[in-house]
C-alpha positions in Angstrom: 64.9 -64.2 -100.6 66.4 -61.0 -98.7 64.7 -57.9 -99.5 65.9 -54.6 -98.6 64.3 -51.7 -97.9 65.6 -47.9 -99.1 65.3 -45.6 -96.5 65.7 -42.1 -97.6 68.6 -39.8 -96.0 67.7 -36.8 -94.6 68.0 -33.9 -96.0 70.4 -31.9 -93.6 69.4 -28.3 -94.6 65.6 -29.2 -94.2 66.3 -31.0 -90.5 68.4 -28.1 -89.4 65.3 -25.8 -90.6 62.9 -27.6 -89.3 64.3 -27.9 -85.7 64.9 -24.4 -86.1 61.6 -23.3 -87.6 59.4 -25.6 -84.5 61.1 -25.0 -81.8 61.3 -21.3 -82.2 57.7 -21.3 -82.6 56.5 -23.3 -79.9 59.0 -21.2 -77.7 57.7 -18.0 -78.9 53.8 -18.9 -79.0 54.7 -20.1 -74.9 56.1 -17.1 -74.0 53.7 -14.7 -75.8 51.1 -16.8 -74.4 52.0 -16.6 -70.7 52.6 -12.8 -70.9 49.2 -12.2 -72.5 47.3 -14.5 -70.1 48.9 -12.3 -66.8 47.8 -9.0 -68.7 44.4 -10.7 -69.3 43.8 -12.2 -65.8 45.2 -8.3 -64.8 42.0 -7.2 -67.1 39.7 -9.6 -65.7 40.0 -9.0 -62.5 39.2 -4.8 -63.6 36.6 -6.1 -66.0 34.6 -8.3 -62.5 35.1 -5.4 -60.5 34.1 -2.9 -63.0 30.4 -5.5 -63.5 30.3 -5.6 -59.9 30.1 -1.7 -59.7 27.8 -1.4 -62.3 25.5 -3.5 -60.7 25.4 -2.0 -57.6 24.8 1.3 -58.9 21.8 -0.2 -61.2 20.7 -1.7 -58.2 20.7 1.3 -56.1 18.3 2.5 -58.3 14.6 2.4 -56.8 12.3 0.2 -58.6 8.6 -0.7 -57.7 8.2 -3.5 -59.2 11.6 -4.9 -58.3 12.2 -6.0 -54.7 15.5 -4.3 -52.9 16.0 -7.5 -50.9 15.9 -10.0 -54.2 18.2 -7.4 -55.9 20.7 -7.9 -52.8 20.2 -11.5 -52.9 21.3 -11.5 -56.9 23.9 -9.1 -56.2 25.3 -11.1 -53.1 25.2 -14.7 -55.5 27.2 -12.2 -58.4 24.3 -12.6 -60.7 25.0 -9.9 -62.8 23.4 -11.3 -65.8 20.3 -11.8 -64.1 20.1 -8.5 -62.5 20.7 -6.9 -66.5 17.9 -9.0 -67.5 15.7 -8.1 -64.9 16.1 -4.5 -65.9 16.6 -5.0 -69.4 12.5 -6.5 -68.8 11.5 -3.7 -67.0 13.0 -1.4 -69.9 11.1 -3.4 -72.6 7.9 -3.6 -70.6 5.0 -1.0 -71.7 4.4 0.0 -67.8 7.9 1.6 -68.1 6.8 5.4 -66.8 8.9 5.1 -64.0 12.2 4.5 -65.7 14.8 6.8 -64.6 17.7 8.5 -66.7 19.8 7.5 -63.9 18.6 3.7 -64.2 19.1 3.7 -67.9 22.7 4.6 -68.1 23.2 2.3 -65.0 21.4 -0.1 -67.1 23.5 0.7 -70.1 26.9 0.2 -68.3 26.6 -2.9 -67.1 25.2 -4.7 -70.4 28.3 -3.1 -72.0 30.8 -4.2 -69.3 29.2 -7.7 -69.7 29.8 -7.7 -73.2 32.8 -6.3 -72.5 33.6 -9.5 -70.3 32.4 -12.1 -72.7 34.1 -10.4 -75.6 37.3 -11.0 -73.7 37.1 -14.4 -72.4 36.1 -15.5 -76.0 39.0 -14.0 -77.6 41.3 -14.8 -75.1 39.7 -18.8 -74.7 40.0 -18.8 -78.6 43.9 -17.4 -79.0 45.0 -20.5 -75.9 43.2 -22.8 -78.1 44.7 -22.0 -80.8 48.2 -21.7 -79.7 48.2 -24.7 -77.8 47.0 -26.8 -81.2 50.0 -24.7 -82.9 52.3 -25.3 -80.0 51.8 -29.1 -79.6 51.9 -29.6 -83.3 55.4 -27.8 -83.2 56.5 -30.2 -80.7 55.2 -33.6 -82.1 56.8 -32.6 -85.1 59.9 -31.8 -83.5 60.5 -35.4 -82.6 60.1 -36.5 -85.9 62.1 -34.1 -87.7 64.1 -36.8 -89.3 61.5 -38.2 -91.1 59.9 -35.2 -92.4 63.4 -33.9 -93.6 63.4 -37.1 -95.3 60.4 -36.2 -97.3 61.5 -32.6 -98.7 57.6 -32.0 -99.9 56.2 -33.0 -96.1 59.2 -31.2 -94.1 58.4 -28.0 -96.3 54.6 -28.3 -96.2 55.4 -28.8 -91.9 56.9 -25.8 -92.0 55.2 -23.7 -94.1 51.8 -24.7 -92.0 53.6 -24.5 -88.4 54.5 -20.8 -89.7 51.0 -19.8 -90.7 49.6 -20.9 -87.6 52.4 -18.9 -85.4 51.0 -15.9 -87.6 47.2 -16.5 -86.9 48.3 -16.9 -83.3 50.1 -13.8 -83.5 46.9 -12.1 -84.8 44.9 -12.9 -82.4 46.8 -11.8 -80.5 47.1 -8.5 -81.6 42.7 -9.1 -81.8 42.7 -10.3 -77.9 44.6 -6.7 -76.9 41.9 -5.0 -79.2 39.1 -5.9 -77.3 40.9 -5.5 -73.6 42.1 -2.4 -74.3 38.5 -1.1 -75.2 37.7 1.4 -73.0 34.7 3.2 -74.3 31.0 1.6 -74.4 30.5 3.5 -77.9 32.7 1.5 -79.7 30.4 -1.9 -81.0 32.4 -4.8 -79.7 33.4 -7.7 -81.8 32.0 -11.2 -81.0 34.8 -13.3 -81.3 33.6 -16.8 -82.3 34.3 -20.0 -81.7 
C-alpha cells in the first residue's frame, strides 16, 4: 500500500510578504539598535563622569563623623553608591546638626545622577532584550517562510506578531531617549522594569 502525502503549495503573495515583512524588520530593529546603543554608550560615559563629579564635590564636603581618608578610598574604588549611602545615613541620623546646605544638594545630585544611571541602563538593557527576541524571531522565521506561507492562518499570525513587536521595540525606543535626554533632577524618573 502506497500512501501519499498532500503537501500544501505556498501561497505566493503571503511568502513574498512575509520575506518582505521579516527581513525589513530585523534590518531596521539592527540598525536602530546600533545607532541608539552609540548615543547611549555617548550618555554613559556623561552620566559616569557626571556621578563621579558629584561625588567628589559631596565628598569635599567636611564631615565629623565621616573619615576624609575612607571617603578617598570609596571614591578611588568608584563607590558611588556607597559613598550616597553613607551620606544618605548621616542625613537620616537624629545627630544631623552639622549637615550643611552645601552637603545636601551635593547629596541630592548624586542620588539623582545614580538614578539617572540606573534608569538608563534598565531601559536601554530592556529595549536590546527586546529587540534581539524580535530580531532573531524575524530571522528564524525567515528560513521557513515556505512553510508558514503554506499555512495562510500561521504566515499571517507571523506577521502580524513580528509587526507588533518591531512597534514595542520602536517604543521603547522612543522610552530609552526619554530618560537619556532627562536633564533636570525635578523631573521623577521612571523605573523601567524588567
Amino acid at each position: 500500500m502506497i500512501v501519499s502525502v498532500v503537501v500544501p503549495s505556498p501561497n505566493p503573495d503571503l511568502e513574498s510578504t512575509l520575506f518582505y515583512a521579516l527581513s525589513t524588520v530585523a534590518q531596521t530593529l539592527s540598525g536602530a539598535m546600533g545607532l541608539l546603543g552609540a548615543i547611549v554608550l555617548f550618555a554613559l560615559q556623561e552620566s559616569t563622569r557626571s556621578i563621579e563629579r558629584a561625588a567628589t564635590n559631596l565628598a569635599d564636603v567636611p564631615h565629623s563623623t565621616v573619615s576624609p581618608l575612607y571617603l578617598r578610598h570609596l571614591l578611588m574604588r568608584r563607590s558611588f553608591h556607597e559613598i550616597a549611602r553613607r551620606y544618605g545615613e548621616l542625613l537620616q541620623s537624629s545627630d544631623s546638626r552639622e549637615t550643611s546646605t552645601e552637603g545636601l544638594v551635593h547629596y541630592a545630585t548624586l542620588t539623582w545622577e545614580l538614578d539617572h544611571d540606573n534608569a538608563l541602563r534598565r531601559a536601554f538593557w530592556l529595549a536590546l532584550v527586546a529587540s534581539g527576541i524580535v530580531i532573531s524571531t524575524s530571522l528564524i522565521c525567515c528560513a521557513i517562510t515556505p512553510q508558514l506561507a503554506a499555512r495562510p492562518t500561521v504566515g499571517r499570525s507571523v506577521v502580524d506578531g513580528t509587526v507588533v513587536g518591531a512597534v514595542g521595540c520602536l517604543i521603547m525606543y522612543g522610552f530609552l531617549l526619554r530618560v537619556m535626554l532627562r536633564s533636570t533632577p525635578h523631573e521623577p524618573i521612571p523605573a523601567a522594569e524588567l
